[in-house]
ROFI-449173 format. One record per residue (C-alpha): residue number from 0; residue in one letter; x, y, z. Coordinates in nm, 4 decimals. Layout:
N
     n   res         c1         c2         c3
   NUM     a          X          Y          Z
...
//
This chain:
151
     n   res         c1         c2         c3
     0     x     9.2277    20.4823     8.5092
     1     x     8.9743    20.6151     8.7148
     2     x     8.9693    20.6945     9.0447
     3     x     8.9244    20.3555     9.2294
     4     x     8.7922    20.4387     9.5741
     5     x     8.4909    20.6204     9.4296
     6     x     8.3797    20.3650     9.1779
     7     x     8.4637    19.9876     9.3589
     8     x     8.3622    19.8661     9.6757
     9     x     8.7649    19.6853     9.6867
    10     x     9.0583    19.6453     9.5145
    11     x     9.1841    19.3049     9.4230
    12     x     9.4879    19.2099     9.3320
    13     x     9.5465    18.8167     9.2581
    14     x     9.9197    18.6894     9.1642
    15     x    10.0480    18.3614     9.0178
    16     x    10.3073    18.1922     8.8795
    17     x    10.3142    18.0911     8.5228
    18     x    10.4093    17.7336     8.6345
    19     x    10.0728    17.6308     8.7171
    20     x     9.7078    17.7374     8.8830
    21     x     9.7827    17.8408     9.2144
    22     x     9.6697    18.1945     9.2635
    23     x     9.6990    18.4626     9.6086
    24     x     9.4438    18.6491     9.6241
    25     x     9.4625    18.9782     9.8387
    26     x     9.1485    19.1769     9.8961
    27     x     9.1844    19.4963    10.1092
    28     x     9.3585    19.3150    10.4196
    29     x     9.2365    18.9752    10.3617
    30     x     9.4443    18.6681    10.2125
    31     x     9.3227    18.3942    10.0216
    32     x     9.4174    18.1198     9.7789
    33     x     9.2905    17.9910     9.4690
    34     x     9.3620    17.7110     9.2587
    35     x     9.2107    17.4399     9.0405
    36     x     9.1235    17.0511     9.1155
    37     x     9.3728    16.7678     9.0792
    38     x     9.1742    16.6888     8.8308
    39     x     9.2074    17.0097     8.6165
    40     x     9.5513    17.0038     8.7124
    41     x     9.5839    17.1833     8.9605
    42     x     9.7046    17.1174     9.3090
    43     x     9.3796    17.2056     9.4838
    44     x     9.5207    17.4243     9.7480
    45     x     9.2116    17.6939     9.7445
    46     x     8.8495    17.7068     9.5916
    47     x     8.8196    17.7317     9.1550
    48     x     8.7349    18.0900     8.9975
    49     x     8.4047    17.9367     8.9975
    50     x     8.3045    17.8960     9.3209
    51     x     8.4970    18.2059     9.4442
    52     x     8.2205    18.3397     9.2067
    53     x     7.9676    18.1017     9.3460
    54     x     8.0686    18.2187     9.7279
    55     x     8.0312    18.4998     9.6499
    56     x     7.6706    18.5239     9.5217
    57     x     7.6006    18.3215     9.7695
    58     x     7.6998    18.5558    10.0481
    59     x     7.5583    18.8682     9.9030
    60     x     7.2572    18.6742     9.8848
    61     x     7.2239    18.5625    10.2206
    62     x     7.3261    18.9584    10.3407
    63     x     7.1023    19.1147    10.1341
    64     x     6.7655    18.8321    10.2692
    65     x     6.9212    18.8969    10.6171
    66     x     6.9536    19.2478    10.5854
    67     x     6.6212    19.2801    10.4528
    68     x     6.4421    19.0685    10.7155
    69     x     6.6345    19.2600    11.0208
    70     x     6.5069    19.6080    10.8360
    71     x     6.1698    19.4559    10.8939
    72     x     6.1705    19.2786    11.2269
    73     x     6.1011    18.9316    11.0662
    74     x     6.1893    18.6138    11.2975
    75     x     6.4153    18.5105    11.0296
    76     x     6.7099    18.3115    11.2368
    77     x     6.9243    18.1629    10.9680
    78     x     6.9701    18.1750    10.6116
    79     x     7.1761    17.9274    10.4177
    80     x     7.2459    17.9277    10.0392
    81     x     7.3872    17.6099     9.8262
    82     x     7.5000    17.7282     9.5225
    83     x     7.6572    17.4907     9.1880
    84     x     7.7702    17.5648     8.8518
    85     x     7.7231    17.3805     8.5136
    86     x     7.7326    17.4406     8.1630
    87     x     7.4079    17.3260     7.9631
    88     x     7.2885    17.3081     7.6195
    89     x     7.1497    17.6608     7.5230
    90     x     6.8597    17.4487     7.3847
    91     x     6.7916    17.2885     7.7132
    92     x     6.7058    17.6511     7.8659
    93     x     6.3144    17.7504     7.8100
    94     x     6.3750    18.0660     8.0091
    95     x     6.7027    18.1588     7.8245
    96     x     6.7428    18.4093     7.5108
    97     x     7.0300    18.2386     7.3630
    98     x     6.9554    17.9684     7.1420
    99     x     7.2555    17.7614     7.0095
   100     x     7.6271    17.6280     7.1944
   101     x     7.6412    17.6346     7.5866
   102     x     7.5850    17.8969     7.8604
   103     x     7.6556    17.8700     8.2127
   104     x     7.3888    17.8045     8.4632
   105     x     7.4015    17.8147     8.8280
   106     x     7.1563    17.6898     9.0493
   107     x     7.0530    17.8264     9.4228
   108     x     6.8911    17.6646     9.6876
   109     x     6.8126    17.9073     9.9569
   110     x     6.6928    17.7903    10.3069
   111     x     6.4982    17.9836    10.5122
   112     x     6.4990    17.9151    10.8999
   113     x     6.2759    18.1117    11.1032
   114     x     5.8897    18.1338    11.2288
   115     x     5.8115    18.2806    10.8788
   116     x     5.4613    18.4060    10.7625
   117     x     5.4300    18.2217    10.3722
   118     x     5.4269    18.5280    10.2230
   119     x     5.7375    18.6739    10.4173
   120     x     5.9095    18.3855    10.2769
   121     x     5.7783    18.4498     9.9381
   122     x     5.9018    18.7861     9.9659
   123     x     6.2218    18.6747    10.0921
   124     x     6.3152    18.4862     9.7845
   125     x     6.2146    18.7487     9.5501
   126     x     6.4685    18.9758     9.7373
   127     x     6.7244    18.7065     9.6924
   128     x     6.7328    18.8453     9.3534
   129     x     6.7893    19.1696     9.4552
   130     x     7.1318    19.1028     9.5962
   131     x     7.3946    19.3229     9.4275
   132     x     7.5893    19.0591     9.3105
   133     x     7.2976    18.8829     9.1240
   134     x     7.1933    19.1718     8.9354
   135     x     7.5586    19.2299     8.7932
   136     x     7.5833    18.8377     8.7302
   137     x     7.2289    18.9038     8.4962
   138     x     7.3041    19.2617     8.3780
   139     x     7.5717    19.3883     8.0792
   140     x     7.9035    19.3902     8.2494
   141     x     8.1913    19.5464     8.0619
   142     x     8.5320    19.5079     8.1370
   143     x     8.8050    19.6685     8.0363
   144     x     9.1671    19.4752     8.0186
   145     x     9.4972    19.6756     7.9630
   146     x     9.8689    19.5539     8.0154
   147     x    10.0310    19.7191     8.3522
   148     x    10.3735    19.8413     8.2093
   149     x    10.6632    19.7599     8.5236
   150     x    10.7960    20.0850     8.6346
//
């Protein structure tokens, strides 16, 4: 395996039982749960995969506007993004390459609070996707998947 400190920005590690959806989630020192909906049958005691993957585009979005704006001295005060995922009809996407069964689409709203010039804010939401996260959500991603033997 290669050497994970150069190559990631953090480790996760995420445990569950078999029993059901419930998931901890440890990243570097920070603890979280995730789960699944009543409804999906789970017991709801922590956000989906989905929006953990939602939250977190949505944060490196917002860092990355924010980030950008402070570089520049912009009055930018606030930036908040709403973020939802769906699953449409391949056919139902003009934009989209694929042409047949479902893909996933996800839909951001960003909001922009601050005495912006038009075309700072026009600028602003072309950097939203710039964010890091974005790009590998719209890029190849390859992942490799091996079986941890117990020592």
């Amino acid at each position: 395996m290669e050497d994970d400190k150069t190559n990631n920005l953090s480790h996760v590690i995420v445990r569950g039982s078999a029993s059901g959806f419930a998931q901890e989630i440890q990243i570097g020192s920070h603890r979280l749960t995730g789960d699944e909906p009543v409804s999906f049958g789970g017991t709801d005691t922590g956000p989906s995969p989905y929006d953990l993957l939602l939250a977190a585009l949505g944060s490196c979005t917002s860092m990355t506007i924010s980030l950008y704006a402070r570089q520049r001295r912009w009055p930018l005060e606030k930036v908040t993004v709403s973020l939802s995922h769906s699953k449409i009809y391949a056919v139902d996407c003009a934009e989209c390459e694929t042409r047949e069964g479902k893909i996933d689409r996800i839909e951001r709203e960003v909001q922009l609070i601050g005495s912006l010039t038009a075309e700072q804010r026009s600028r602003l939401m072309e950097i939203a996707d710039k964010c890091p996260v974005h790009r590998t959500l719209t890029s190849e991603i390859n992942i490799r998947t091996r079986e941890k033997v117990n020592s």
